[in-house]
KETI-289455 format. One record per residue (C-alpha): residue number from 1; x, y, z. Coordinates in nm, 4 decimals. Example, Ala and Ser with C-alpha at 12.3 -4.5 7.8 and 13.67 -1.06 7.14 Angstrom:
BEGIN
BALO   nr      east     north        up
BALO    1    1.2300   -0.4500    0.7800
BALO    2    1.3670   -0.1060    0.7140
// end
This chain:
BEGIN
BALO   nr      east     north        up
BALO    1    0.0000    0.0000    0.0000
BALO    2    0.1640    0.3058   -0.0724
BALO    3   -0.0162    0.5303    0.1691
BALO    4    0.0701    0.5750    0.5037
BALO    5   -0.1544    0.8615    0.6151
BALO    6   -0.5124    0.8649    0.5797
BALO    7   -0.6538    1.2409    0.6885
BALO    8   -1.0335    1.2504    0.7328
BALO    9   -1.2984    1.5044    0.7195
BALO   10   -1.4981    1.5048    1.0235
BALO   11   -1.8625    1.6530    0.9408
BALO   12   -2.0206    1.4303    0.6778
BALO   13   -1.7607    1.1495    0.6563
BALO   14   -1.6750    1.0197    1.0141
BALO   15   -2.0322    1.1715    1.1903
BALO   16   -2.3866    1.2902    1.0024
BALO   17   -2.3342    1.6115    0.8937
BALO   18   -2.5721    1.9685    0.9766
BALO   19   -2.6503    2.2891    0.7734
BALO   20   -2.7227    2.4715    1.1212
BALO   21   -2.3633    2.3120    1.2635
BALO   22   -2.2987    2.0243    1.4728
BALO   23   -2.2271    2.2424    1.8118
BALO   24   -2.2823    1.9562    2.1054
BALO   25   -2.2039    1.6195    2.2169
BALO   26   -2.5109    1.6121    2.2112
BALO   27   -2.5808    1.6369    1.8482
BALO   28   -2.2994    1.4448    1.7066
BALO   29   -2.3781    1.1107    1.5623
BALO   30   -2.0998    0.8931    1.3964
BALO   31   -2.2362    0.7388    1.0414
BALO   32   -2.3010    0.4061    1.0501
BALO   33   -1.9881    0.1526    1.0117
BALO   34   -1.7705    0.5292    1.0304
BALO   35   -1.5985    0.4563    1.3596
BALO   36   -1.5282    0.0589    1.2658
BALO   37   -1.3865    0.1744    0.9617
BALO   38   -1.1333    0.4228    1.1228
BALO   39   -1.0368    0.1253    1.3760
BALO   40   -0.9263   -0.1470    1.0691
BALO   41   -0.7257    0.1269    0.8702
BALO   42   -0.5343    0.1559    1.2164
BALO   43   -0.5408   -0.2318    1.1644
BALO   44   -0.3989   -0.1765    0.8146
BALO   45   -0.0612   -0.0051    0.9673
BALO   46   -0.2315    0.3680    0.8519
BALO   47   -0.1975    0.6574    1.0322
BALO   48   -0.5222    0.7950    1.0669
BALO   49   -0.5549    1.2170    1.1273
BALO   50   -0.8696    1.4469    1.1217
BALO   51   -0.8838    1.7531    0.9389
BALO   52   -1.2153    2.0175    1.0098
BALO   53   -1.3538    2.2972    0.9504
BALO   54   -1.5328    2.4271    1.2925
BALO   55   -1.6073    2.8020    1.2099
BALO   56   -1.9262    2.7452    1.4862
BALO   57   -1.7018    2.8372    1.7534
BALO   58   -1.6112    3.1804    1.5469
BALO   59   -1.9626    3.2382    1.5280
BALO   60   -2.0315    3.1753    1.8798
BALO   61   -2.2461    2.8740    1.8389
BALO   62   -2.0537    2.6662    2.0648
BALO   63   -1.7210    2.7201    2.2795
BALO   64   -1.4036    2.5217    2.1909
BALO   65   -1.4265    2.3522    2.5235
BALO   66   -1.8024    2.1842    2.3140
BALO   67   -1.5693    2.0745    2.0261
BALO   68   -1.2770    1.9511    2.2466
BALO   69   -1.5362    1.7469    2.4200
BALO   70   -1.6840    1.6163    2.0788
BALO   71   -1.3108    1.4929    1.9689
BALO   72   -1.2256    1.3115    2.2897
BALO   73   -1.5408    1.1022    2.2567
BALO   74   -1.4542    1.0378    1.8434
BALO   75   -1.1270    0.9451    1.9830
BALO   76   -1.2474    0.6995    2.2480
BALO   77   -1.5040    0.5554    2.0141
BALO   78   -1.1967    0.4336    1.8116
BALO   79   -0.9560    0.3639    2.1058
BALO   80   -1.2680    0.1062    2.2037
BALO   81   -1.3130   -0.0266    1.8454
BALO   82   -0.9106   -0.0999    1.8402
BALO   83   -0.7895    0.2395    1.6288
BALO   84   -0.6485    0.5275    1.7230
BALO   85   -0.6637    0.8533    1.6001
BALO   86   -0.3424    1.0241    1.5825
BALO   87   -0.4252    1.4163    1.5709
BALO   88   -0.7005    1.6043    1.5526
BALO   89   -0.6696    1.9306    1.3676
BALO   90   -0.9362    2.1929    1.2966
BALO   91   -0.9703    2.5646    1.2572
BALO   92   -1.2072    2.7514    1.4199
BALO   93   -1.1813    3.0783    1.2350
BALO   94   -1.5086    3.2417    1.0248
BALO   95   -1.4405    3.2176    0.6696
BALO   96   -1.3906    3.6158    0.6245
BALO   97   -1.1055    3.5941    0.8594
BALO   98   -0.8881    3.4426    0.5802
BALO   99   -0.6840    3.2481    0.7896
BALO  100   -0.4600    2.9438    0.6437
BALO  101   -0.5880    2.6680    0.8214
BALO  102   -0.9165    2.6790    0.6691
BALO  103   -1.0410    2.4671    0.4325
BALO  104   -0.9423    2.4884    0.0909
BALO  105   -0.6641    2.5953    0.2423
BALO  106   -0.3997    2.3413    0.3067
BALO  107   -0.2150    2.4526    0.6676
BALO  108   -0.4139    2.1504    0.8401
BALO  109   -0.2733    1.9081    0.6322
BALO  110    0.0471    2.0670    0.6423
BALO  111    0.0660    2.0596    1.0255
BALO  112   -0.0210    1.7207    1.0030
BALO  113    0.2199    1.5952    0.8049
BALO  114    0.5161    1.8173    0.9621
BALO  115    0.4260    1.6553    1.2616
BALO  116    0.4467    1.3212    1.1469
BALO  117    0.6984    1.3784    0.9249
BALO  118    0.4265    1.2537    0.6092
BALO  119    0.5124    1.3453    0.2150
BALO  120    0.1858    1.4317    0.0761
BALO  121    0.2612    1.1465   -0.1824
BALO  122    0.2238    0.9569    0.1332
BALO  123   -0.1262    1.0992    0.2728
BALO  124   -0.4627    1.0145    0.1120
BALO  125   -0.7344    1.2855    0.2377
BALO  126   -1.1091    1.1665    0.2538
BALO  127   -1.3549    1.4464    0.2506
BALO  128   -1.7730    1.4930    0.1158
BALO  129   -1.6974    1.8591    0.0010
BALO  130   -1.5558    2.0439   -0.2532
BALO  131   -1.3513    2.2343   -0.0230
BALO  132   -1.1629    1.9365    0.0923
BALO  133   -1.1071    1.8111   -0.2550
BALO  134   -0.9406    2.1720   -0.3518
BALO  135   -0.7684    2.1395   -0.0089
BALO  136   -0.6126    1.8125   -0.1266
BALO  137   -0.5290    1.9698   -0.4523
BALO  138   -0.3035    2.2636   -0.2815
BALO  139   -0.1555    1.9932   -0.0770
BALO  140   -0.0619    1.7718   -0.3136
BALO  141   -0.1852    1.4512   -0.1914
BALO  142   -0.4578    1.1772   -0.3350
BALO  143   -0.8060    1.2730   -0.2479
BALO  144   -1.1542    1.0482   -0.2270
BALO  145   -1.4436    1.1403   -0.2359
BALO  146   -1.7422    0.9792   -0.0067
BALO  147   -2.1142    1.0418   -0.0930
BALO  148   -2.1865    1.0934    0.2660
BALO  149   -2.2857    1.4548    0.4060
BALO  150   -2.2815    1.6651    0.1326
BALO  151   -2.0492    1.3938   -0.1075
BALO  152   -2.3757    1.3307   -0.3641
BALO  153   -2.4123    1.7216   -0.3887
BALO  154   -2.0966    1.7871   -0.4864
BALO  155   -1.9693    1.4606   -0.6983
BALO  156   -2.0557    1.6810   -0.9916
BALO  157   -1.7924    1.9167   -0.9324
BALO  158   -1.5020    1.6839   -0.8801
BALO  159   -1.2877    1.5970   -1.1289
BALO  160   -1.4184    1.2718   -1.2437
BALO  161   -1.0712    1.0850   -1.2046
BALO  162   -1.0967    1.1321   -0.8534
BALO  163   -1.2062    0.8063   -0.6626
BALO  164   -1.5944    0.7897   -0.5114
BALO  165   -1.6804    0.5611   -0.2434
BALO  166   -2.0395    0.5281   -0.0808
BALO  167   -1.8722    0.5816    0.2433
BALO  168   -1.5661    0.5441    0.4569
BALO  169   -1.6314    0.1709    0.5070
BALO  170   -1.6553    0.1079    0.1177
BALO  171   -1.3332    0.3382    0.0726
BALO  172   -1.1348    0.0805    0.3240
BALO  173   -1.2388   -0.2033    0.1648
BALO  174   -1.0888   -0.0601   -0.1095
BALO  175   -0.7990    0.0315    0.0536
BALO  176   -0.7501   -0.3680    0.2555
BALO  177   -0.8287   -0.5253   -0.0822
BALO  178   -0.5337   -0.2579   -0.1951
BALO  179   -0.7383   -0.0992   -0.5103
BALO  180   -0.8472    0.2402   -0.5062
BALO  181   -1.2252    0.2166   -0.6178
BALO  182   -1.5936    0.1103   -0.5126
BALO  183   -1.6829   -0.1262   -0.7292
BALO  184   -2.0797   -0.0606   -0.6207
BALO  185   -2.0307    0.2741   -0.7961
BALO  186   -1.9041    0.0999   -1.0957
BALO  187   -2.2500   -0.0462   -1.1453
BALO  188   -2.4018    0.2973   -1.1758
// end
């Protein structure tokens, strides 16, 4: 296999996705099969990072304590299921305050992978949004797409090369059986 990072998306690919913001514990709900998935490509020797957008806290719909809170239960959902997640970065910033961090923007990813001392050759980055394919674009690394959260809206404006998987349990399958696309989209 010749990654050895995989960087998710939160909102959309790991947990259900909201237009009015996922601000609580409360209101986060991992997809179904999302937080088995991140435990086998752990299994698979893969690094596994998160990269999000959380501009909610720069609009003052929740603190950062609320998302802190949120990422220690992903991460013990996938400690329990045998994974790990590695890092967790996101940026908190509005989108006027034209930060780098942010989504397309690739200073996440960056951070990641200077961290971990990663290649972007090395790092695929999963994401439902177009933002997080540009973001992948800038960085350099392999993106797929998942038609989770707000993947089916936007599969139109990916480049059409790019690989689609139903979700992040079809796109390790992919990944253990080491090819690099869902065959149930095939059939489409």
């Amino acid at each position: 296999m010749r990654y050895k990072c995989v960087i998710l998306d939160r909102d959309g690919v790991i947990n259900h996705d909201s237009d009015s913001y996922i601000k609580s514990l409360e209101e986060w709900s991992p997809i179904c099969g999302s937080i088995s998935a991140i435990a086998e490509l752990c299994k698979l020797g893969l690094t596994v990072c998160v990269a999000t957008n959380q501009s909610a806290v720069a609009r003052g719909l929740m603190t950062e304590e609320s998302l802190l809170r949120i990422h220690e239960h992903l991460k013990t959902l996938v400690k329990d299921a045998g994974g790990c997640i590695k890092e967790i970065h996101y940026c908190p910033h509005h989108p006027q305050d034209n930060c780098t961090c942010r989504k397309p923007n690739s200073g996440m990813l960056e951070n990641i992978c200077t961290n971990l001392h990663f290649h972007p050759s090395e790092v695929l980055f999963v994401g439902d949004n177009h933002s997080d394919y540009e973001c992948a674009k800038r960085f350099g690394c392999d993106f797929a797409l998942v038609l989770t959260g707000k993947g089916a809206r936007v599969e139109k404006l990916i480049d059409k090369n790019v690989s689609r998987f139903l979700n992040l349990q079809a796109l390790v399958t992919s990944l253990r059986d080491q090819g690099i696309k869902d065959p149930a989209l095939d059939s489409r």
